[in-house]
C-alpha positions as CSV (number, residue, x, y, z in Angstrom):
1,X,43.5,269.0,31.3
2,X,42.2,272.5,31.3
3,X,39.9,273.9,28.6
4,X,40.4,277.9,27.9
5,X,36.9,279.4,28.7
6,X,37.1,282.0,26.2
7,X,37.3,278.9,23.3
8,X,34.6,276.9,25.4
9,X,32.1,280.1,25.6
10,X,32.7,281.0,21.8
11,X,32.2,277.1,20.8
12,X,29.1,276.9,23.3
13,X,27.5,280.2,21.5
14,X,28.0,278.2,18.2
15,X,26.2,274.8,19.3
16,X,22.2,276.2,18.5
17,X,24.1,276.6,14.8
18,X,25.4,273.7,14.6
19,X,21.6,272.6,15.7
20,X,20.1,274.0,13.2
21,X,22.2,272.6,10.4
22,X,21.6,269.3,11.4
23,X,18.2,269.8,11.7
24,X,18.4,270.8,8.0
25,X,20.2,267.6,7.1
26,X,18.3,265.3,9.2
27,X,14.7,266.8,7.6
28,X,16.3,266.6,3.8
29,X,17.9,263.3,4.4
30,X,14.9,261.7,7.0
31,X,11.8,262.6,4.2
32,X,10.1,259.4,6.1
33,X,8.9,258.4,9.2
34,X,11.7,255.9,10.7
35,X,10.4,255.5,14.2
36,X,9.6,251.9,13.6
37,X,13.3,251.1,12.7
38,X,14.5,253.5,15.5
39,X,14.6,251.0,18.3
40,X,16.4,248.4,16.6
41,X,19.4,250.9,15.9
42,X,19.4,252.0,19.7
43,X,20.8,248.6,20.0
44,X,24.4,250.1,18.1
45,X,26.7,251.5,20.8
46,X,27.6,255.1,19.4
47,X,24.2,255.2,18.0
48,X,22.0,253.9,21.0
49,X,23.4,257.0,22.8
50,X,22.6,260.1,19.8
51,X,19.0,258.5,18.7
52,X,17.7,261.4,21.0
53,X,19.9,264.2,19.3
54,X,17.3,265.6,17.0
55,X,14.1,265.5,19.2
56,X,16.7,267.5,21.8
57,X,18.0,269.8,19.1
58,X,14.6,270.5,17.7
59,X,13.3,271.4,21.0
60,X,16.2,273.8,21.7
61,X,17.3,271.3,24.7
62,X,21.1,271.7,24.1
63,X,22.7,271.2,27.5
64,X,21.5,267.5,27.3
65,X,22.4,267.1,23.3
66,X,25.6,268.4,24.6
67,X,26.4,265.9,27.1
68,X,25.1,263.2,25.0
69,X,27.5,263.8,21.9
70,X,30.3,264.0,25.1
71,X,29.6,260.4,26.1
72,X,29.0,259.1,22.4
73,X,32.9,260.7,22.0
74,X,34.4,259.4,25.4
75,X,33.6,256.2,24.5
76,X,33.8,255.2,21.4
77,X,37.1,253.2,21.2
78,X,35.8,251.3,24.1
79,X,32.3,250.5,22.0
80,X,34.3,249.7,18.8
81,X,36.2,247.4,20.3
82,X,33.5,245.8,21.8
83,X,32.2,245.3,18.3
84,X,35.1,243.6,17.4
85,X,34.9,241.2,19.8
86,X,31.3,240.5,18.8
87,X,32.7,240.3,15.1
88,X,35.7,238.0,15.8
89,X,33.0,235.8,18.5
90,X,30.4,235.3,15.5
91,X,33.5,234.8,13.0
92,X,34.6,232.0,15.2
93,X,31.8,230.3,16.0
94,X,30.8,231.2,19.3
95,X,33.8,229.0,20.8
96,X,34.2,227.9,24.2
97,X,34.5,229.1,26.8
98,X,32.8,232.2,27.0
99,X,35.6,235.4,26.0
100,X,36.0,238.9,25.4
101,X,39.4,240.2,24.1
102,X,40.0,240.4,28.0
103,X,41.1,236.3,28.4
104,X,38.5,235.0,31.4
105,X,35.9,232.9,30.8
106,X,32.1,234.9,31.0
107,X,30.2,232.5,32.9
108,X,32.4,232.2,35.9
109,X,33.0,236.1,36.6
110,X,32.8,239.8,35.5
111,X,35.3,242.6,35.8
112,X,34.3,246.0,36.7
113,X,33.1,248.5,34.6
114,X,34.9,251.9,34.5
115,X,34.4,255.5,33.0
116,X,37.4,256.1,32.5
117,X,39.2,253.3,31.1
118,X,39.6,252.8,27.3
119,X,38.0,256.0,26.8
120,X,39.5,258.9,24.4
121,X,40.7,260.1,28.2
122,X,42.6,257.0,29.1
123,X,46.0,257.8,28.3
124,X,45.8,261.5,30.1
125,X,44.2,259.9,33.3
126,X,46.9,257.6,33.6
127,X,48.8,259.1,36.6
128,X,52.4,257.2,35.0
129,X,51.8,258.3,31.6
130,X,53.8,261.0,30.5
131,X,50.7,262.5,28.3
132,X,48.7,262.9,32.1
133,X,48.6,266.7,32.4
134,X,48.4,266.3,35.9
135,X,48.9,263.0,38.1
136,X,47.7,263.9,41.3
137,X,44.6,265.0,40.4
138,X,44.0,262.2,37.3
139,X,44.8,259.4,40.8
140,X,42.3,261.3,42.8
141,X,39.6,260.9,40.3
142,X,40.7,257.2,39.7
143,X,39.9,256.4,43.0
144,X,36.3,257.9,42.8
145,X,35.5,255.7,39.3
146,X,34.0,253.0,41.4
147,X,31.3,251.0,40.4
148,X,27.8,250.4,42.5
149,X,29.2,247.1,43.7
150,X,32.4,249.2,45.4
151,X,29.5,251.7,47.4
152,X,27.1,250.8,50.0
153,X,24.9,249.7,47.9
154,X,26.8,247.0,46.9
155,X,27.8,246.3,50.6
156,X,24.1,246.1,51.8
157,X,23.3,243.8,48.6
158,X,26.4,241.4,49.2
159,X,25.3,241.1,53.5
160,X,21.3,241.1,52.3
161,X,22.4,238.0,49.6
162,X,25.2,236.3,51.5
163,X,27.3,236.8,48.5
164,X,30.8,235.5,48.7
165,X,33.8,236.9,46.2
166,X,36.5,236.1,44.9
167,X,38.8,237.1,42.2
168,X,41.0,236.0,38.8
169,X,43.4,237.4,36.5
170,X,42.3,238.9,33.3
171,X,44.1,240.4,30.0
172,X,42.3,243.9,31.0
173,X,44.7,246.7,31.3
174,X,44.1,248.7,34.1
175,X,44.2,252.6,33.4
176,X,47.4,253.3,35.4
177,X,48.9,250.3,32.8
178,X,52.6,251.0,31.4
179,X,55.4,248.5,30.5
180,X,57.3,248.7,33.8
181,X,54.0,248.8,35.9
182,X,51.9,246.0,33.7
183,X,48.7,246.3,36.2
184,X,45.8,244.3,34.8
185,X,42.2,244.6,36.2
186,X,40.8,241.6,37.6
187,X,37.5,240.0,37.4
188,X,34.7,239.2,40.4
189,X,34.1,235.7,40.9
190,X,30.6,235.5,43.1
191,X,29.2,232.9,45.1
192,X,25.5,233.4,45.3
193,X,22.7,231.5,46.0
194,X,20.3,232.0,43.7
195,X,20.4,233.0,40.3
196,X,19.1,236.4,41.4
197,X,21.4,237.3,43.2
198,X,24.5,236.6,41.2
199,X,23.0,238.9,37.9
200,X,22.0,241.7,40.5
201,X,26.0,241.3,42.0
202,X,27.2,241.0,38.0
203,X,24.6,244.0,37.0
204,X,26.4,246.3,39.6
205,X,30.1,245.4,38.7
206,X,28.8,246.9,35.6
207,X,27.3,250.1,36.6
208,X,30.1,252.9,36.8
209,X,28.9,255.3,39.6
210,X,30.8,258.6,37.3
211,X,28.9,256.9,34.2
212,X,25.6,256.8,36.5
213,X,26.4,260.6,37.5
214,X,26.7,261.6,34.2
215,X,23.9,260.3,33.1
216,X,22.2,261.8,36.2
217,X,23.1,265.2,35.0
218,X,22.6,264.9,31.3
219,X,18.6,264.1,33.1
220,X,19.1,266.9,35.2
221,X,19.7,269.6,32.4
222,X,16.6,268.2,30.8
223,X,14.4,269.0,33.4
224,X,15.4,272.3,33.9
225,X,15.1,272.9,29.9
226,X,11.6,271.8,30.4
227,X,10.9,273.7,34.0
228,X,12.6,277.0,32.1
229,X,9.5,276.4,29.4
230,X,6.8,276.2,32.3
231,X,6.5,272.5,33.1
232,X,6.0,271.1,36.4
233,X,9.3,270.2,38.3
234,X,8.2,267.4,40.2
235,X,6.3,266.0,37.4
236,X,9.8,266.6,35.1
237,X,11.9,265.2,38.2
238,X,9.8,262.1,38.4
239,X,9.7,261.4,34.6
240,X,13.9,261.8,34.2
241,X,14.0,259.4,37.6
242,X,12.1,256.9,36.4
243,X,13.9,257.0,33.0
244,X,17.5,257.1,34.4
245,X,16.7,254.0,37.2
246,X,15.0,251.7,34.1
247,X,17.8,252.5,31.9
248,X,20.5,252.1,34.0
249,X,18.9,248.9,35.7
250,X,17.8,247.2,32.4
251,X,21.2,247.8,31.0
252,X,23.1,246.6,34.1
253,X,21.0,243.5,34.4
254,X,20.3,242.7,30.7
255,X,24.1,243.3,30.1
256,X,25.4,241.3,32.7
257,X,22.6,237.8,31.9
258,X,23.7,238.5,28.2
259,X,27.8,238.6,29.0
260,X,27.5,235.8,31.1
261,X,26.0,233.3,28.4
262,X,27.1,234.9,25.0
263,X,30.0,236.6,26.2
264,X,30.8,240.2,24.3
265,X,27.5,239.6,21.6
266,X,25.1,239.1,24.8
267,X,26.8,242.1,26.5
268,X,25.9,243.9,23.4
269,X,22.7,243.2,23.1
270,X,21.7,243.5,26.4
271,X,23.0,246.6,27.0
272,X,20.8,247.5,23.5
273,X,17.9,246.6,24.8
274,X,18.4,248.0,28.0
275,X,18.8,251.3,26.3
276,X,15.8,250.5,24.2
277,X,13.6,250.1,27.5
278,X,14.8,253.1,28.9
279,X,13.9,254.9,25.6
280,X,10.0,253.5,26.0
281,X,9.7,254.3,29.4
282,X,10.6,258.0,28.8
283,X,8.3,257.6,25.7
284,X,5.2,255.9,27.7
285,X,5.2,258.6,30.3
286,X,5.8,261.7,28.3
């Protein structure tokens, strides 16, 4: 997929705009001070990831805001459907055992977490799909959206825990999916021993290294926003660190001890309140 750069520049150029017209709406809209009901909305997928937008946008930090709204985007089909499978879970009574829409039971494993897959970009990453612009290079970035339990890290965690894995089938459609090549993604079984060790193994089965990078950069652009206005890198650097490892942790780990006991509603709100400690930890130390 290539975007034209002229369009990209003229759209960019547009963006402080767009910022201030939002502004505009948010002041006539927001006449009160909503703070106090701020982190219980983090807690909603699309909007857990845009709470930030006007505090960015006032400040003129737009690389950020930019990145942020390009997440939100990417993956909303995959967060709507997730609240579907809360909605149908709490319609049905929280029945056993423990399922998303993806047909293995919660407690006894976890499939990995992509960045790509059942995004807005699924269909054009799909090397066999005739809508992928290019197949060579949409495999080549396949094989890079790995989560933290595929790197070292994960290697040195699974030797450090004596963690043995296994796997089972799911109903997850992996991203190169068609009708003649039905490829479905399957799920980790682990064999820890201790409780610890099995939400840590779960948490980074999670934890999308692209998603991590992203996240990473959308950090990164903040602190060079802030350095450009005459703040202290290191201090910056240190702040967005500590922010990114708490968020990404909290949401890893909270997600993965909330999917594995209340299936897609505990993945939901763990991931929530993951977000919401990240928010208070870049709050605390600003």
């Amino acid at each position: 997929m290539q975007i034209n750069p002229i369009l990209y520049q003229y759209q960019a150029d547009k963006f402080p705009d767009i910022a201030k017209d939002y502004i505009s709406v948010k002041n006539a809209v927001d006449k009160k001070d909503n703070s106090k009901a701020s982190p219980v909305f983090e807690a909603v997928p699309v909007y857990g990831r845009i709470n930030t937008l006007p505090e960015k946008l006032e400040q003129k930090d737009y690389a950020p805001a930019m990145g942020i709204v390009s997440l939100a985007i990417l993956n909303g089909p995959e967060e709507i459907s997730d609240v579907f499978s809360v909605y149908n879970q709490i319609r049905k009574g929280f029945p056993k055992p423990v399922t998303f829409h993806s047909g293995y039971d919660n407690k006894k494993a976890q499939h990995p977490f992509s960045f790509f897959r059942g995004t807005i970009l699924h269909e054009y990453m799909n090397p066999l799909s005739p809508k992928c612009p290019h197949p060579k290079l949409a495999a080549m970035l396949i094989r890079q959206d790995k989560t933290l339990w595929d790197t070292k890290i994960g290697e040195w965690f699974k030797k450090k825990f004596e963690i043995e894995e296994d796997q089972i089938k799911t109903h997850i459609e992996d991203i190169d999916f068609t009708p003649e090549n039905k490829n479905y993604v399957p799920a980790k079984v682990f064999k820890a021993k201790n409780p610890f060790a099995d939400i840590s193994a779960r948490a980074l089965t999670r934890t999308s290294t692209l998603g991590a990078l992203a996240l990473g950069g959308i950090e990164a652009a903040h602190v060079a926003h802030e350095v450009s206005n005459g703040k202290n890198f290191f201090e910056e650097a240190g702040k967005s660190a500590a922010t990114l490892g708490v968020t990404l942790g909290a949401t890893g780990v909270l997600g993965a001890i909330g999917a594995k006991y209340l299936g897609p509603t505990g993945s939901l709100a763990g991931m929530g309140l993951g977000a919401i400690a990240g928010a208070a930890v870049s709050n605390a130390i600003d």
